[in-house]
N, C-alpha and C positions, 0 to 999 in steps of 0.2 A: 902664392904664385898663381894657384887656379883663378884667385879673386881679378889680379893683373892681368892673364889673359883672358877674363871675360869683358875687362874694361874695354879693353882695344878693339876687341869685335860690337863694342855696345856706341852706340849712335844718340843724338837727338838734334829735335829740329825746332826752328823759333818759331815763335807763337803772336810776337811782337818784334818789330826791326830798333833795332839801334845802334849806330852806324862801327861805335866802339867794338862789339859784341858781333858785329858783322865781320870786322877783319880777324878774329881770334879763331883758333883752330880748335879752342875746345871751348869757348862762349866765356872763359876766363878773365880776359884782359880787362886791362883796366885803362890803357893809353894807349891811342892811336900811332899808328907806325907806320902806314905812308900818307903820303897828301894829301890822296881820293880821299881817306875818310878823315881827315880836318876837314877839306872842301864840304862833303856831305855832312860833318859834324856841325859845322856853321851854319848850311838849310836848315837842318833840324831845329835846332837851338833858337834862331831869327826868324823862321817859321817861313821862310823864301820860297817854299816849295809847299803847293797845294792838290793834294792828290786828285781832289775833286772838282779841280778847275780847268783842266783840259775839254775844250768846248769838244771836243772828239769825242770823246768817252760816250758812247749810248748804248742802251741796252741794258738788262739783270746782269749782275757781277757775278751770281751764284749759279748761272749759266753759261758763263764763259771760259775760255780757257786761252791764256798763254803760251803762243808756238813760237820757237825760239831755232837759231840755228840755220834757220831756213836758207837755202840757195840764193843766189841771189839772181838765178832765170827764174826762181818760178814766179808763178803769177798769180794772180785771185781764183781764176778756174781751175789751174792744177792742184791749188789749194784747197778749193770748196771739194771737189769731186774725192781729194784722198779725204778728207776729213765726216766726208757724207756716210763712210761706212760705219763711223759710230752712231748716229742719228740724225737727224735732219737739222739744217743748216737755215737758222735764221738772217743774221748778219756776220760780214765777215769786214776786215780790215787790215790790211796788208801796209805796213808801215813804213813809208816812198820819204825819200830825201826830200825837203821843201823846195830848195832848187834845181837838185836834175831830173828830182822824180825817178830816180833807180832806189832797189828794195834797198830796207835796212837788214833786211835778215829776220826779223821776227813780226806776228799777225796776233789778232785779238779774233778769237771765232765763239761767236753767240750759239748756241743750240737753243732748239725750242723748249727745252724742258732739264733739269738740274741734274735729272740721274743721265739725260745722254751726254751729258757735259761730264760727267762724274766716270763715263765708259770712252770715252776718249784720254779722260787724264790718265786711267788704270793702263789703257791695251795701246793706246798711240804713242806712248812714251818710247823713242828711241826706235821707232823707224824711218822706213826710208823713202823720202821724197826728192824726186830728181835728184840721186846717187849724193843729197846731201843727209844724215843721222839728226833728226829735229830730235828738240826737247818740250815736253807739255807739262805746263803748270796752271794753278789756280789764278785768278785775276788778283794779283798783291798790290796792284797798285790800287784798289779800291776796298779790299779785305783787309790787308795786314795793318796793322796800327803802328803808325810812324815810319812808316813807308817810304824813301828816297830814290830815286831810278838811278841806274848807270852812268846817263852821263852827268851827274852832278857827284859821282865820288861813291854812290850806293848800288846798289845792286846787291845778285847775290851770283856766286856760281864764280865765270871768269877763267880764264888759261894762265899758265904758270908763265907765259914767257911776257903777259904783262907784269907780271909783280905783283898785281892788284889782286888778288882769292877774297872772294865774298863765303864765307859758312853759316851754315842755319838753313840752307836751302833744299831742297829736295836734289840736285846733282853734288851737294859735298854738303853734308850735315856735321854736326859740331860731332867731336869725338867727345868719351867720356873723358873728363879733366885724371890725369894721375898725379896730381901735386892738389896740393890744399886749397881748398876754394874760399877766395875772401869775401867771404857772405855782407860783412860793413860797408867795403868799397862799392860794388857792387849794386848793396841796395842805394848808397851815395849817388851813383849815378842815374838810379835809375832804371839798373839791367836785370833782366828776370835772374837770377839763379837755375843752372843747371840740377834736373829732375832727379836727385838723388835715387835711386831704385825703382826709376821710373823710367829706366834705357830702352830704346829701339835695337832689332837686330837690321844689322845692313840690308838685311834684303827685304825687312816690312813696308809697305807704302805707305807712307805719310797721310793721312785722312785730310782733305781740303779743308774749309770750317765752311759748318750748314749752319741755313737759314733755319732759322724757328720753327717747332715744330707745330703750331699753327697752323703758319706758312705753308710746311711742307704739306701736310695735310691739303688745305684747301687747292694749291699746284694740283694735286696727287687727284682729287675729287673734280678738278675742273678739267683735267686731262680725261680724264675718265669720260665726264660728262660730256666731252666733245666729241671722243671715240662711240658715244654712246649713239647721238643726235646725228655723227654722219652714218653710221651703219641702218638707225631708223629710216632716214633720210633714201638711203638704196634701198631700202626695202620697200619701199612705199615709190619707190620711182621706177619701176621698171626699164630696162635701156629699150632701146629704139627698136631693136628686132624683135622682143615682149611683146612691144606694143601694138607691131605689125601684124605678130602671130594674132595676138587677140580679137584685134579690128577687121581681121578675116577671117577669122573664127564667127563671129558675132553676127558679118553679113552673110554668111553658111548659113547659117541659123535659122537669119531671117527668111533667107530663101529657101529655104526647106519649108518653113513655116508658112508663107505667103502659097506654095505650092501642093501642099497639105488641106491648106482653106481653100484652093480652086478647087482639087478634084473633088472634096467634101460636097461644094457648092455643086458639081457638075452631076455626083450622085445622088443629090437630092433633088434638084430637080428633075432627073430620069425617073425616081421612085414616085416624085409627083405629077409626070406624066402616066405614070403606071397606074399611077392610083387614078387617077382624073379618067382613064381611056378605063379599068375598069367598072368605075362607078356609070360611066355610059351606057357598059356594056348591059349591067347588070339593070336597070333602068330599061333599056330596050325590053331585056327580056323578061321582064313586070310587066309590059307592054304588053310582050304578045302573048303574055299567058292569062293577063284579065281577059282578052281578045276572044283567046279559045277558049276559057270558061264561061265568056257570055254565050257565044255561040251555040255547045255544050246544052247550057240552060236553056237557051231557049229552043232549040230542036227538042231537048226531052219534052216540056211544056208542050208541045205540039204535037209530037208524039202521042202522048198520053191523052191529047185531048180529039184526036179522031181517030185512035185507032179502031177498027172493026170490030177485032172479039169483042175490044172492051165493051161497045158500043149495045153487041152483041148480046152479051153476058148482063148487062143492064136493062135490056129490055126484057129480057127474063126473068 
């Protein structure tokens, strides 16, 4: 009985579409039961339908994500702006009727990088944009192997009062089978078999499927390396008011500097007037002191040559 009620609470989700296995509530079935999936059973089969031929499609798959549900007022900018709060918004595409050009109801939005794409699929899952409850999914139609759209009978998801329930999806995943699973027919067809002790609980998220880890790697390293080369890039550029302070800073500088060599100049010249008017000075008064030592000299000389006593004293 415990084992019964664990089945009921236990979930799983496809990994690969096929249209049979699409309409079964527990991935069981083996024959289609209404029309939609003969119709999508015949694409499949006749190969009528080519995931990869929609000239539309542009962009990384492992960057995108599928919004579903959508209103049908909103529009590309009410969509970019709710969807900007997971990451930044490379392309976007809002899917318009060919002829009147009103919404379908569901958008393809690129992110620039796999893990913002991967934070929108987690936290934008079942909010609310213009008062309508969107759903977010991985890009299936370029991920999922054997892949069919809605309107040709495939899908996944869908409301009860069509008739039409798509399971395997992330909005209604296959329930665990409680009757015997015919593993012969099954692989006959084609269909993966249900993950025997490999169940989901309802409330786990479904992991999208990654790129290689390569891949992810070198995304992870070139992201890096851009965040890296714009932060150098500011750092090495100073904004406009930086550059002002600097460029007035710099002619402070100079002017102080250019004003620093006047006065230098102005007091050296003074010192070499100083020096120039003392070296005159001192010249002069060499002048007058040869002057009055010759004078000096030559009165003693004369002196001494008539004086009296001396004259005096010698003739004695």
């Amino acid at each position: 009985m415990s084992s019964s009620n664990s089945k009921v609470n236990s979930v799983f989700y496809a990994d690969a579409y096929h249209p049979i296995q699409a309409g079964s509530i527990d991935g069981t079935d083996i024959l289609p039961h209404d029309n939609g999936i003969y119709r999508a059973l015949l694409c499949a089969n006749s190969g009528l339908y080519d995931p990869s031929g929609d000239p539309k499609i542009i962009g990384d798959p492992y960057c995108t994500a599928f919004v579903g549900r959508l209103s049908h007022l909103t529009t590309e900018e009410t969509l970019r702006q709710a969807m900007s709060k997971y990451g930044r918004v490379k392309n976007l595409r809002l899917v318009r009727h060919i002829v009147t050009g009103a919404s379908r109801g569901y958008a393809f939005v690129e992110f620039e990088t796999e893990r913002e794409m991967r934070r929108a699929y987690k936290d934008a899952h079942h909010t609310i944009i213009d008062d309508s409850e969107i759903i977010v999914d991985y890009n299936r139609q370029q991920l999922m192997p054997g892949w069919i759209p809605r309107r040709l009978g495939g899908g996944l998801g869908g409301k009860k009062e069509s008739g039409q329930l798509r399971f395997g999806g992330r909005e209604r995943p296959f329930r665990a089978p409680l009757r015997q699973i015919p593993f012969d027919d099954l692989k006959r067809l084609g269909i993966s078999p249900p993950p025997e002790g490999r169940y989901m609980s309802r409330f786990q998220v479904p992991s999208p499927p990654r790129r290689e880890r390569a891949s992810v790697d070198h995304e992870d390293y070139s992201h890096r390396r851009k965040e890296h080369t714009a932060a150098s890039k500011r750092k090495r550029s100073p904004s406009p008011e930086r550059s002002t302070d600097q460029r007035r800073r710099s002619t402070d500088r100079k002017d102080r500097t250019s004003h620093n060599h006047d006065k230098h100049g102005r007091h050296s010249s003074r010192r070499d007037k100083r020096s120039t008017h003392h070296d005159h000075s001192s010249d002069d008064r060499s002048s007058v002191d040869r002057d009055r030592s010759h004078r000096h000299h030559r009165y003693s000389y004369e002196h001494d040559r008539w004086s009296p006593s001396r004259n005096s004293l010698s003739d004695d």
